[in-house]
C-alpha positions as YAML, in Angstrom:
chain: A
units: angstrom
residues:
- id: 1
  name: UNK
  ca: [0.00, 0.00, 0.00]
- id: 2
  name: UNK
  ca: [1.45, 3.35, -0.83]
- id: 3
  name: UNK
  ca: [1.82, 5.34, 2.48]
- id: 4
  name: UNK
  ca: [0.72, 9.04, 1.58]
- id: 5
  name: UNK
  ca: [0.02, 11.62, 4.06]
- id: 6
  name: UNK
  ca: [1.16, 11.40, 7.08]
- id: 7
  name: UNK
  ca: [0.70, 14.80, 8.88]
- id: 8
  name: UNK
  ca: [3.18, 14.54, 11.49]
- id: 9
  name: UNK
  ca: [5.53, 15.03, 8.15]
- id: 10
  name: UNK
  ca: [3.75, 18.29, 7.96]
- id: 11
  name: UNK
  ca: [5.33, 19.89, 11.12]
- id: 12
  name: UNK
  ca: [9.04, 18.34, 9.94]
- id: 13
  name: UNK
  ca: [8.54, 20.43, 6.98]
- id: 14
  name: UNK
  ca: [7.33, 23.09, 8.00]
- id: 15
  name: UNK
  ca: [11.00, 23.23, 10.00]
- id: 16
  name: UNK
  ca: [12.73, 22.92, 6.94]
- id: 17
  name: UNK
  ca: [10.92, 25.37, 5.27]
- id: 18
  name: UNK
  ca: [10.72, 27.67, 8.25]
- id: 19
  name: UNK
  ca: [13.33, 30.20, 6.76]
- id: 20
  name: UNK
  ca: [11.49, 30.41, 3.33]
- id: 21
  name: UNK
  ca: [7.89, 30.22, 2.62]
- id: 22
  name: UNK
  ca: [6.61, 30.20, 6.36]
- id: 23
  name: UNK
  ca: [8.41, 32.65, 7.65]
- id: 24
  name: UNK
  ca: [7.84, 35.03, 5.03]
- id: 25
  name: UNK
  ca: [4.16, 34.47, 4.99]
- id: 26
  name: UNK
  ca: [4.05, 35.08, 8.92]
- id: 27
  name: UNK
  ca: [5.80, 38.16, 8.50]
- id: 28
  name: UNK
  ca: [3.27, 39.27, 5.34]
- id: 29
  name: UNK
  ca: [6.23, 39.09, 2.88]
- id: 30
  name: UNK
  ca: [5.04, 36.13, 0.97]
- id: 31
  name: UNK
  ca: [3.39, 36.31, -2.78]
- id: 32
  name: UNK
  ca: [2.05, 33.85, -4.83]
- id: 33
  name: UNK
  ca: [5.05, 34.48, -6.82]
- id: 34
  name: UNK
  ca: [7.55, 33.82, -4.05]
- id: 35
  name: UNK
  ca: [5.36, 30.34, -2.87]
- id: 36
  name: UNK
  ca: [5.41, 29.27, -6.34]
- id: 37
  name: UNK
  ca: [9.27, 29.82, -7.06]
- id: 38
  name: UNK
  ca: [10.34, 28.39, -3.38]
- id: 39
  name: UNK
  ca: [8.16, 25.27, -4.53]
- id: 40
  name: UNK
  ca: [9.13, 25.25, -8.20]
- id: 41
  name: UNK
  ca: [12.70, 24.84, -6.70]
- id: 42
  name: UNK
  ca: [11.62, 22.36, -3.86]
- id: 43
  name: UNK
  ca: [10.14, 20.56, -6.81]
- id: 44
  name: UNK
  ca: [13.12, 20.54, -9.34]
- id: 45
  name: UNK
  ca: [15.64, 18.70, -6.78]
- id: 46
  name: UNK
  ca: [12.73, 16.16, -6.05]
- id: 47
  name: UNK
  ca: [12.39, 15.14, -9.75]
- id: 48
  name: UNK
  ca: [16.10, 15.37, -9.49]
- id: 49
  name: UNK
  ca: [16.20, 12.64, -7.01]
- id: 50
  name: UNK
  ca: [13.39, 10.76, -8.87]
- id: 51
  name: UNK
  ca: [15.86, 10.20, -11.74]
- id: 52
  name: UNK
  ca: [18.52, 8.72, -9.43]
- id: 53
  name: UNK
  ca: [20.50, 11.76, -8.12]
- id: 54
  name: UNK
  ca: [22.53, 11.55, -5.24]
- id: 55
  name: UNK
  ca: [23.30, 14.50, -3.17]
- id: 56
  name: UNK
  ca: [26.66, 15.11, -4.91]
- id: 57
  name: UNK
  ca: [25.16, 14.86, -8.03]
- id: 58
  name: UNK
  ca: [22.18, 17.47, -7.19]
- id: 59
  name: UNK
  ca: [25.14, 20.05, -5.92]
- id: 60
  name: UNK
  ca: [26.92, 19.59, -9.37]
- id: 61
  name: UNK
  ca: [24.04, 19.47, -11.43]
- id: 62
  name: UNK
  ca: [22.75, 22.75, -9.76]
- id: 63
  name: UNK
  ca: [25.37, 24.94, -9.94]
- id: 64
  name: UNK
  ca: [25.31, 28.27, -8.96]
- id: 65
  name: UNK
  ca: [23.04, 28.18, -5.62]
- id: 66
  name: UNK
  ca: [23.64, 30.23, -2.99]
- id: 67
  name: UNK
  ca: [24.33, 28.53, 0.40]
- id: 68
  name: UNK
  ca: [20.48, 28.64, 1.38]
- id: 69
  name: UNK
  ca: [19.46, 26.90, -1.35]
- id: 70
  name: UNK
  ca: [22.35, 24.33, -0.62]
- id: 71
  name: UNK
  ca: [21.00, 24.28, 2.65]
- id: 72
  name: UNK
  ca: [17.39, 24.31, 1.49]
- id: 73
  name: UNK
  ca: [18.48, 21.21, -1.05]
- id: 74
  name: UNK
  ca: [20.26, 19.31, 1.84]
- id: 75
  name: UNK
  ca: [17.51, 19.38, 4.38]
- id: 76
  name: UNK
  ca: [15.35, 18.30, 1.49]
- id: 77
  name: UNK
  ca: [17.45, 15.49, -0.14]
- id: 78
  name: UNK
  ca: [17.96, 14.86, 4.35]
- id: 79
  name: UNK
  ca: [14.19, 14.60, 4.48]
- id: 80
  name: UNK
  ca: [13.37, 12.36, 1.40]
- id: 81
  name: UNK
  ca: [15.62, 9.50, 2.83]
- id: 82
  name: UNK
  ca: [13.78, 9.93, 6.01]
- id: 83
  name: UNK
  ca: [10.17, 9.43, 4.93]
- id: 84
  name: UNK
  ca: [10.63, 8.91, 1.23]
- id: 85
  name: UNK
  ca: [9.77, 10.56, -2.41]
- id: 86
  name: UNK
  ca: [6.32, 10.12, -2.18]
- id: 87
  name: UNK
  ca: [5.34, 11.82, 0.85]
- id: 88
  name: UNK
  ca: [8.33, 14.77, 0.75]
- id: 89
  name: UNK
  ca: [6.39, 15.65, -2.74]
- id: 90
  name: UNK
  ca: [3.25, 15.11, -1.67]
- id: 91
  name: UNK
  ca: [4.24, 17.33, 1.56]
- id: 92
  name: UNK
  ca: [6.05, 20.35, -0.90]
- id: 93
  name: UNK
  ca: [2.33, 20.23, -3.12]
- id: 94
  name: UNK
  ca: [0.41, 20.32, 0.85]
- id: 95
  name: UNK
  ca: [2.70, 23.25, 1.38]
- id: 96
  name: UNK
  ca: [2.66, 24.73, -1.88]
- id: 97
  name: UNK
  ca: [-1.48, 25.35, -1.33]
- id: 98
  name: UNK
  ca: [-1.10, 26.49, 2.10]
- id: 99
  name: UNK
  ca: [0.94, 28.97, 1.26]
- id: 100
  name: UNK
  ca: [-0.83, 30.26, -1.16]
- id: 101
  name: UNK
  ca: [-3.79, 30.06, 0.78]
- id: 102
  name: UNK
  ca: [-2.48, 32.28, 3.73]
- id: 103
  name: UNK
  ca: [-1.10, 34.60, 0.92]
- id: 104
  name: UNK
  ca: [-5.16, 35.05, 0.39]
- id: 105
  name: UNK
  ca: [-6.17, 35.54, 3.28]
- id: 106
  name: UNK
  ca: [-3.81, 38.18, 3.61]
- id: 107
  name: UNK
  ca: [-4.18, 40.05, 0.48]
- id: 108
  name: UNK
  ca: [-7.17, 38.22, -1.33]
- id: 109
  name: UNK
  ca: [-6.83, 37.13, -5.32]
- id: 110
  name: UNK
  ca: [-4.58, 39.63, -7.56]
- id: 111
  name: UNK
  ca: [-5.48, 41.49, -10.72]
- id: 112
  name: UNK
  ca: [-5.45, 38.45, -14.02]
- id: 113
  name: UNK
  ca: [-3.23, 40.54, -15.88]
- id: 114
  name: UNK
  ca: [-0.74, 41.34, -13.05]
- id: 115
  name: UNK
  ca: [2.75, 39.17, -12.73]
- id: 116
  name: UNK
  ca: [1.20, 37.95, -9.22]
- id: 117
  name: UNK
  ca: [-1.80, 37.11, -10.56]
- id: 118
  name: UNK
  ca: [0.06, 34.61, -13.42]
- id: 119
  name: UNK
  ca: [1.61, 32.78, -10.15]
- id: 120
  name: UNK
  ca: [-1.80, 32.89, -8.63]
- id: 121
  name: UNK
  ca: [-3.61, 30.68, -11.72]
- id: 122
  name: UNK
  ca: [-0.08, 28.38, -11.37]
- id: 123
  name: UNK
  ca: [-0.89, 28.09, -7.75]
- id: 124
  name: UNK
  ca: [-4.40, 27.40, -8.27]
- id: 125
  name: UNK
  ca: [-3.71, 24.93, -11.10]
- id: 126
  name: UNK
  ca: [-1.27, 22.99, -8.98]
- id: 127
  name: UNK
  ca: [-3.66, 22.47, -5.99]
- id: 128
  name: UNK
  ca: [-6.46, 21.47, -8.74]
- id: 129
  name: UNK
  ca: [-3.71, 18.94, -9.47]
- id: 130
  name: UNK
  ca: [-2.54, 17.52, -6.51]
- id: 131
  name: UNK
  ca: [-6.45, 17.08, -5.45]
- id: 132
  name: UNK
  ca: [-6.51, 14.84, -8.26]
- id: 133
  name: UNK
  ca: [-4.07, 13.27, -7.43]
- id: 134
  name: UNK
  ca: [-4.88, 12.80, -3.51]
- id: 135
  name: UNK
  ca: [-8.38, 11.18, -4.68]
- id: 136
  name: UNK
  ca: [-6.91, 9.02, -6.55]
- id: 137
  name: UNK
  ca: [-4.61, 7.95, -3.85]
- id: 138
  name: UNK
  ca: [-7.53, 7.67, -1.45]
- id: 139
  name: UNK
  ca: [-9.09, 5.13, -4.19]
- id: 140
  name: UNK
  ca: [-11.64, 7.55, -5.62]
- id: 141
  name: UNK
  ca: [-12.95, 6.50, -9.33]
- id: 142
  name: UNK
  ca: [-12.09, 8.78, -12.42]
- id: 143
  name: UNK
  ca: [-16.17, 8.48, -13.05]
- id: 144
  name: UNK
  ca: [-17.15, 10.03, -9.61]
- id: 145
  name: UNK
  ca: [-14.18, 13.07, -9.61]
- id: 146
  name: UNK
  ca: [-14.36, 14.09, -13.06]
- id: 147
  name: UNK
  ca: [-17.99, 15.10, -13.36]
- id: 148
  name: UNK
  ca: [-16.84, 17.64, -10.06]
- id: 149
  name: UNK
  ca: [-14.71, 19.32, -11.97]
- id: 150
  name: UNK
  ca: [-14.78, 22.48, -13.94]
- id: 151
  name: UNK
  ca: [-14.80, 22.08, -17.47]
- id: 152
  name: UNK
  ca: [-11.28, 22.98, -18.09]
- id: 153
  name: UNK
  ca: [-9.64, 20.65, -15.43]
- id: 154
  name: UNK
  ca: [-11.42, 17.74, -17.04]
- id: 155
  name: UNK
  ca: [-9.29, 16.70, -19.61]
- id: 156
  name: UNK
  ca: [-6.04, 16.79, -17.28]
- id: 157
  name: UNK
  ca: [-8.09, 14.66, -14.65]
- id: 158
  name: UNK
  ca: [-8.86, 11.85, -16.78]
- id: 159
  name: UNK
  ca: [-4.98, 12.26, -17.89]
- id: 160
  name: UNK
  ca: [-3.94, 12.22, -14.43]
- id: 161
  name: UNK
  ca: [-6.03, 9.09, -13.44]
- id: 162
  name: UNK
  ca: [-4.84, 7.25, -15.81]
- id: 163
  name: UNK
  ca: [-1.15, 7.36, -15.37]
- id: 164
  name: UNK
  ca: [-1.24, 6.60, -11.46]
- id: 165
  name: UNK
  ca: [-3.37, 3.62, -12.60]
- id: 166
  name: UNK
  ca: [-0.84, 2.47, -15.65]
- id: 167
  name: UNK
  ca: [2.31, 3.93, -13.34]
- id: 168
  name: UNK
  ca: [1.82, 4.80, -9.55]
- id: 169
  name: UNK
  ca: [2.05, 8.24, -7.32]
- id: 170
  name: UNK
  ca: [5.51, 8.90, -8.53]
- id: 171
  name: UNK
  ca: [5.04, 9.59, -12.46]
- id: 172
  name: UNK
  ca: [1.81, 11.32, -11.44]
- id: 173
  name: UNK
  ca: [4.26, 13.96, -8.62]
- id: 174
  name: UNK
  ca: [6.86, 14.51, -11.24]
- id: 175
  name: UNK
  ca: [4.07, 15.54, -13.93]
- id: 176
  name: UNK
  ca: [2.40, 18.20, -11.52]
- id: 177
  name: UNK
  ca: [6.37, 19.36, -11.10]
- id: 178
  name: UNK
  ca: [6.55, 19.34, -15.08]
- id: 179
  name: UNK
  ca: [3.12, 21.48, -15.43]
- id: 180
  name: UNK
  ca: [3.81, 23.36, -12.41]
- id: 181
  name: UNK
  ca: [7.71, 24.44, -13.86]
- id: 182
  name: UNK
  ca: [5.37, 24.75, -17.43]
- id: 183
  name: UNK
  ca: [2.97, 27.15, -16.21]
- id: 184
  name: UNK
  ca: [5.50, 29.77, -13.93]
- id: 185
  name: UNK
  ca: [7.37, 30.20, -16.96]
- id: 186
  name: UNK
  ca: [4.54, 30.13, -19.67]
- id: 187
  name: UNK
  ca: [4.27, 33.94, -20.51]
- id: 188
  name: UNK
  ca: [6.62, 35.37, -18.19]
...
C-alpha cells in the first residue's frame, strides 16, 4: 500500500521550510510568486532525485546556488531518505497550497493581468492537481471526480487518473512538477 500523508511530516517540513515560505508568509512578505518559485525549486531537486540523483550529483548538477538553497536542497534530499519521495512531494504540493492560501487571506486574489496574478492561476492549477491526485490515492474512481470538476480541469483529470493507474504516485508527482515548472514560466 502506498503510504501518503502522514501529517506529522507536515510539522518536519514546515521546519525545513521555516526560513522560506513560512516565515515570510508570517511576517506578510510572501506572494504567490515567491510560494510558487520556493516550490518550483523544492520541486526541481525532487524530480532530481526521482531520476537517481545523489546528493553530490544534485550540488553539481545545480550549480550556482547560494548557500540557502544548498542548505534548502540538503535538508530536502535529508528529508526524502527519512520518509521517502512520495510523501516529501506530496508534503512540498500540501505546502505549496497552504501557502498560497495564507497569501489570500492576507491580500485576497490579484489582478489576471498582473505578474502575481500569473503565479496565482499556477498556484491554483497545482492544488487542482494535486487534489486529483490525492483522490486518486484515497481510491476515488475517475467516473465520480471528473464530473466535479470544472470544465477545463477535465481533460487533465482523466490524464492524471490514468497514469497513477498504468504507473503509480511517482510519475503522477513529477508531472504536476513538469506542469507546475510549465505554467511559472509560460508567458513570463
Amino acid at each position: 500500500m502506498i503510504r501518503c500523508c502522514q501529517w506529522p511530516m507536515t510539522l518536519l517540513m514546515v521546519a525545513l521550510l521555516s526560513n522560506g515560505v513560512h516565515a515570510a508568509v508570517n511576517n506578510g512578505k510572501q506572494s504567490y510568486e515567491t510560494c510558487s518559485l520556493i516550490t518550483s525549486e523544492y520541486v526541481t531537486v525532487l524530480q532530481l532525485i526521482y531520476r537517481g540523483f545523489d546528493q553530490a550529483a544534485l550540488t553539481a548538477s545545480l550549480p550556482g546556488l547560494s548557500s540557502e538553497a544548498k542548505t534548502r536542497m540538503h535538508s530536502l534530499y535529508q528529508t526524502v531518505e527519512r520518509e521517502g519521495l512520495l510523501e516529501t512531494f506530496s508534503v512540498v504540493n500540501s505546502e505549496y497550497a497552504d501557502c498560497a492560501a495564507n497569501v489570500f487571506r492576507l491580500t485576497g486574489s490579484p489582478p489576471r493581468s498582473g505578474r502575481d496574478g500569473h503565479f496565482y492561476f499556477c498556484a491554483g492549477e497545482n492544488k487542482t492537481r494535486y487534489q486529483i491526485l490525492m483522490a486518486a490515492l484515497v481510491g476515488a474512481d475517475a467516473d465520480q471526480v471528473v464530473p466535479q470538476l470544472a470544465d477545463q480541469h477535465k481533460p487533465a483529470a482523466r490524464s492524471l487518473f490514468v497514469l497513477y493507474r498504468e504507473k503509480g504516485a511517482l510519475p503522477v508527482f513529477d508531472a504536476l512538477a513538469a506542469e507546475l515548472k510549465f505554467c511559472i514560466n509560460n508567458n513570463l
